[in-house]
N, C-alpha and C positions, 0 to 999 in steps of 0.2 A: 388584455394583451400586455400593457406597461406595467401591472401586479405582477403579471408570469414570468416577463424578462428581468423585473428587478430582484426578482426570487432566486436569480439562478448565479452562478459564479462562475467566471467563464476565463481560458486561457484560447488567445489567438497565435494560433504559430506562423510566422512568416519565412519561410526559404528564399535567402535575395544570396544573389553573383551576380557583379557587376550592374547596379542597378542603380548608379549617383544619381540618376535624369528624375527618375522616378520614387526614389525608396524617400523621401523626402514628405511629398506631397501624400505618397499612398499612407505613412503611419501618422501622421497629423490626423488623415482622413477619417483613421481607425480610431485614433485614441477620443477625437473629438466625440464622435459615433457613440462608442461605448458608453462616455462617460454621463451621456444624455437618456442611456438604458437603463446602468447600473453602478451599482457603487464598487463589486468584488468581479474585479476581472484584473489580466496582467496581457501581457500582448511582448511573444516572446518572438525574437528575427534572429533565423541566424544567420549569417556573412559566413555564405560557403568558399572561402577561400579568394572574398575579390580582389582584383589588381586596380579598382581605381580608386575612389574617397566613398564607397559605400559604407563603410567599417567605420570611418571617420564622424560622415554624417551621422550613424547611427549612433556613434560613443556622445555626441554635441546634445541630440534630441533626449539621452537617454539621462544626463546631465540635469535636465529640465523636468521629466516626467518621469515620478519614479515605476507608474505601472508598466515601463520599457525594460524590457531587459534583452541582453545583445549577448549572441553565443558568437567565437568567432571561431572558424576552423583556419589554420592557418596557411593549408594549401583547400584546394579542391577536392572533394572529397565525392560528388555528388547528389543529386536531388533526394533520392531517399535518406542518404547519411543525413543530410539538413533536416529533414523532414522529423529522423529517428533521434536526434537530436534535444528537436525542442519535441518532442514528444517524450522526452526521458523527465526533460525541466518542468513539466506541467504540474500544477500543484491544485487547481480548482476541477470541480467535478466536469464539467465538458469541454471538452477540446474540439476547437475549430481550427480548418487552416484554409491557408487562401494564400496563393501568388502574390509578390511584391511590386510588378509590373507593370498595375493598374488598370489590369484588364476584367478586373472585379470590381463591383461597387461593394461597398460594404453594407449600404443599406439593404440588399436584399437578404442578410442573414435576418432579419425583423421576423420575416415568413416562416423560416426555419422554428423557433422556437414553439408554438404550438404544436408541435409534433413530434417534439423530442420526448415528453410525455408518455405518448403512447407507442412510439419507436425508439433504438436504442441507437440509432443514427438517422440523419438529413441527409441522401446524397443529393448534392448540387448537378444538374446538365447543365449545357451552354445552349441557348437559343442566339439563333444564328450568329454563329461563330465567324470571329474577327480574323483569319488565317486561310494563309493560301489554300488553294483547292489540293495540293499534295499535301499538307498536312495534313486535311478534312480525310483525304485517301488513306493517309497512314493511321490518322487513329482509328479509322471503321476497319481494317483489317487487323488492327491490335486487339481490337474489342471483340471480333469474330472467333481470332487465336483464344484470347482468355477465355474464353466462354466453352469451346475447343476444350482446352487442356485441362481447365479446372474446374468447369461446369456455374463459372460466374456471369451471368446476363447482367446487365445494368446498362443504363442507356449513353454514359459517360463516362468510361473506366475511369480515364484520369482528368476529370476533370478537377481541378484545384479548388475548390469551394465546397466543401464537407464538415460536419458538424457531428461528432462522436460522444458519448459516453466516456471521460477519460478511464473508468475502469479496465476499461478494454485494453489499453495501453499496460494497464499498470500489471496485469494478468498475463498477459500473450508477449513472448521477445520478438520483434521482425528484425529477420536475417538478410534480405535484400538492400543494397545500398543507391542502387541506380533508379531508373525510371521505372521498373518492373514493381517499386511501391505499394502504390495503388492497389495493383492487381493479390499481391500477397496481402495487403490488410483485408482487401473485402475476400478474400477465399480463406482466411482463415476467421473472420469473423460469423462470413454464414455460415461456417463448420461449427463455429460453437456455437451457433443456435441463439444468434441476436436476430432481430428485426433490422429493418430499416425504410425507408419511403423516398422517391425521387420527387424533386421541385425542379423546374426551370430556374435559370438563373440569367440575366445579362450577362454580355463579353462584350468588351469593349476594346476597340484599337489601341494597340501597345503605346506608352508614354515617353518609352527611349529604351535605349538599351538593343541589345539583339536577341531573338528567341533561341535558345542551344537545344532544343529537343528534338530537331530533326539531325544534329550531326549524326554522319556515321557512326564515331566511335561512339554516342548517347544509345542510338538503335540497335550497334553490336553488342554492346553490354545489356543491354534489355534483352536482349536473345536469350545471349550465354546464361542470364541471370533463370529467365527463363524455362531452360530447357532440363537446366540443371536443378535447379530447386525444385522442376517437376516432377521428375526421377526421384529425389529427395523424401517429397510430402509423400506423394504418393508411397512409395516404401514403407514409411511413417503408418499411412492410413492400413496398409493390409496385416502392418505388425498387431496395429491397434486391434483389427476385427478378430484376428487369430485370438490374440490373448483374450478377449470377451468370449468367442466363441469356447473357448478352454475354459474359463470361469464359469458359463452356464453348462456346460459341460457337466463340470466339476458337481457346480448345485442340482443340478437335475437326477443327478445320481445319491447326495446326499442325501436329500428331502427322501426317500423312500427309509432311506433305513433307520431315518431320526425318529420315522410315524412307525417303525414297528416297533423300537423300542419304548416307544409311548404305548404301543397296547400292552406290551410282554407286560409292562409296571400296572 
């Protein structure tokens, strides 16, 4: 296991807004972690636009350790923009992310790495989840919708502890900026015909800060993002099946007349 993990080069991406209480403790936690795995990793946060000493903490810690590096946006932008972000900055071959909040341990990416291998992502669930019973409500019916619209089963749409292939990123643009994230990477990732495998994962009671993904306007914007992009891809997919169906089209008519001019000679 310690051969496997030391073999690998790994960037952590952190999405923090407003997280002074916590964003402290949780990248110490990280970098200590890491550095007890591997030598080649970086651990990138970006400071989605916060209003209190997150941006600050982050610039002191980052001072100190050079495998920190801190993207800042300078208003709110949110959770996908953060996400799409440090996923542009990622420079080692797998990218993991994970909430700044503290409601991840980092030690359980340990498990993750034997099966990166032979999958081309980890996705993390949460085993019993640390949030109200409406939240618990709103994400089984987010997860019912995707599944719905885009034909993506998984047991934790957005759960924030996943471990990718950075090729994936470096290959595929995502167009989604809000919380709908999630749901656009893993629909277009099974589309292009990667693997991946679910692991449980602990969730732990938030360290400070407040959860913003049940606001309305978080959940309106999932919609719109949503409804619209569905409309979108989909259009996308039957342009794509048309033009193939035209191509085989095309070749199935050629192929006869290439083989008689093979006999005629």
């Amino acid at each position: 296991m310690k051969e496997k993990i030391a073999g690998c080069s790994l960037s952590v991406i952190m999405p923090a807004h407003n997280e002074e209480e916590a964003i402290a403790h949780t990248v110490h936690e990280v970098i200590d972690t890491l550095t007890t795995w591997m030598q080649d990793f970086e651990v990138i946060v970006v400071d989605d636009g916060s209003r209190d000493r997150t941006g600050v903490i982050l610039d002191t810690i980052a001072e100190v350790h050079t495998c920190l590096r801190v993207i800042h946006h300078p208003v709110n932008r949110g959770y996908g923009a953060a996400l799409v972000s440090g996923f542009e900055a990622v420079t080692k071959d797998l990218a993991f992310f994970m909430d700044s909040d503290g409601q991840f341990d980092i030690h359980d990416l340990e498990c993750f790495f034997p099966f990166i291998g032979e999958f081309d992502a980890v996705l993390g669930y949460r085993v019993h989840r640390q949030d109200t019973w409406m939240r618990k409500v709103n994400a089984w019916g987010w997860k019912i919708l995707v599944g719905m619209v885009f034909g993506v089963y998984v047991r934790d749409v957005d759960c924030a502890f996943k471990l990718y292939r950075a090729d994936f990123f470096r290959e595929h643009t995502l167009e989604t900026r809000g919380a709908m994230i999630n749901a656009e990477i893993l629909y277009k990732f099974t589309r292009a015909g990667y693997s991946y495998t679910q692991l449980g994962v602990r969730h732990l009671p938030r360290r400070g800060g407040k959860a913003t993904g049940a606001k309305p306007a978080v959940i309106l914007r999932a919609f719109r993002e949503l409804f619209y992009y569905a409309m979108k891809w989909h259009r996308e997919e039957k342009k794509e099946e048309r033009a193939k169906s035209r191509k085989a089209h095309v070749k199935s008519h050629a192929e006869p007349v290439s083989a008689q001019v093979s006999e005629r000679e």
